[in-house]
N, C-alpha and C positions, 0 to 999 in steps of 0.2 A: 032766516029772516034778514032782512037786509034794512037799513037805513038810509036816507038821502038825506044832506044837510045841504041848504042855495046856500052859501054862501060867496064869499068874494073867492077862498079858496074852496071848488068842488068840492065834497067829501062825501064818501060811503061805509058803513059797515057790511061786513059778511062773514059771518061765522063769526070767528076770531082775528079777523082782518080789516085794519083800516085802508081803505083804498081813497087816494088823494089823487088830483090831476094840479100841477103845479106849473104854469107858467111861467112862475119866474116874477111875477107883476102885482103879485098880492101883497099889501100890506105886512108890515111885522103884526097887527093886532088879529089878521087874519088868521094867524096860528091859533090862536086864544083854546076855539073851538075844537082845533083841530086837537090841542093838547089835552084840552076836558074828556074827550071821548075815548084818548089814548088812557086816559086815567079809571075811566069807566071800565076798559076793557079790561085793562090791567088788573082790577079789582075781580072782574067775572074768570079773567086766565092767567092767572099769577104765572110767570116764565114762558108763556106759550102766545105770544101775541107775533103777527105776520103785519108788516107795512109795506102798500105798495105805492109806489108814486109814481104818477107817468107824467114824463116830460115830454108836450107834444115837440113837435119838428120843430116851431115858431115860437119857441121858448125862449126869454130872457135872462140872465142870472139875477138871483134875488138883490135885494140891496142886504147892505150889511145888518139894517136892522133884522131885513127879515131870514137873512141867515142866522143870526143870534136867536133868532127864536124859533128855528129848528133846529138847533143847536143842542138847545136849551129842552127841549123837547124830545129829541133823540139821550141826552146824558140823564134823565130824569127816569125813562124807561129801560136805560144799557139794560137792568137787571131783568125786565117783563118782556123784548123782543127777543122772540126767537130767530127770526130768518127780518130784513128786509132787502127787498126787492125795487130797484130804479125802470122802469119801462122806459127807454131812453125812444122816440117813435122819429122815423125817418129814415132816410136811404143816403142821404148828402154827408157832404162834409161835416157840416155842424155838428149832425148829428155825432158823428164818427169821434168826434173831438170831446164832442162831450159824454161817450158812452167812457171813452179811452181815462179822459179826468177824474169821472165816477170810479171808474176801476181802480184807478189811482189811487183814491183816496181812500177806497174802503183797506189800504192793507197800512194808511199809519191809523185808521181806527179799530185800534186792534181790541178794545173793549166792547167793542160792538159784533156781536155771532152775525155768522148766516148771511151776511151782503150779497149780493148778487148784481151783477148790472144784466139786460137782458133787451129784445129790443120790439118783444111783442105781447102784449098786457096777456094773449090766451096760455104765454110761454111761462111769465110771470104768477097769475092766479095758481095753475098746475104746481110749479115748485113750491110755493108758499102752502099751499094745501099739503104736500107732501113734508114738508118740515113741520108741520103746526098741527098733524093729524096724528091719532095711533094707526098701527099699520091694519087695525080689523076696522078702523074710519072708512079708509083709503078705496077699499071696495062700494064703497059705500054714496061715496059723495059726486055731487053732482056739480060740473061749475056752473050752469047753465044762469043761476042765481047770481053767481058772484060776475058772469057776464053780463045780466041784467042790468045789475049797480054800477057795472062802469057805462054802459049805454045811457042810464039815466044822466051822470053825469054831464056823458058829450051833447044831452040834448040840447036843442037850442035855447029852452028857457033859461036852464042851468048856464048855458055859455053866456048869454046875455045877462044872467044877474052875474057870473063871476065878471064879464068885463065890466060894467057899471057901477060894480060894486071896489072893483081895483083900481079902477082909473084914476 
């Protein structure tokens, strides 16, 4: 079963996997949600939680508040994430620049398991399912779901309340 949240930052559950679309433009308070739900899971999958984020192409970096509050939210779960996954989305420079800073950074967070940067969300759901599942799951699952949740995301209503909601 899957979850959709509108808010200013998209957000889905799936399985054991939070699925985010981050802009770069959301609020720090826009995390709030995103960390409540992280809390949720963490409760239903103690150590086994998968986060994906995808940054589309036309992504902006956070401000500092709302870097502090994934931050802050990333150090709270070190212990509950198993794998997270960056879907950095584009073909261009930017992108390139900022899959390469992702990559960067995940090896001085070295108390954080399982980083990944990657640069296509079907590439992205696959690994994380494969980190976050037993291997007699594996046969078993289907991402069709977990591809549904990020479609809801991009829909347009979603786009239009996250940008409304960020601006």
């Amino acid at each position: 079963m899957s979850g959709v949240a509108e808010k200013s930052l998209p957000m889905a559950t799936w399985r054991n996997i939070v699925i985010v679309i981050d802009n770069g433009r959301a609020p720090a308070h826009a995390y709030a949600a995103h960390g409540a739900e992280m809390d949720r899971l963490a409760e239903r999958y103690p150590g086994n939680l998968g986060r994906m984020v995808v940054i589309p192409a036309d992504a902006s970096p956070p401000t500092d508040e709302a870097r502090r509050a994934i931050n802050a939210i990333l150090e709270r779960h070190a212990h509950s994430l198993k794998s997270v996954v960056c879907v950095v989305e584009g073909t261009g420079f930017q992108s390139a620049v900022v899959r390469a800073t992702l990559t960067t950074m995940t090896f001085t967070l070295r108390k954080m398991r399982g980083w990944k940067v990657v640069g296509h969300a079907d590439e992205g759901l696959a690994l994380l399912v494969a980190r976050t599942s037993s291997p007699s799951e594996l046969e078993t699952i289907d991402l069709e779901p977990g591809r549904r949740a990020l479609a809801a995301l991009r829909s347009p209503a979603a786009a239009a309340q996250s940008t409304a909601a960020g601006a």
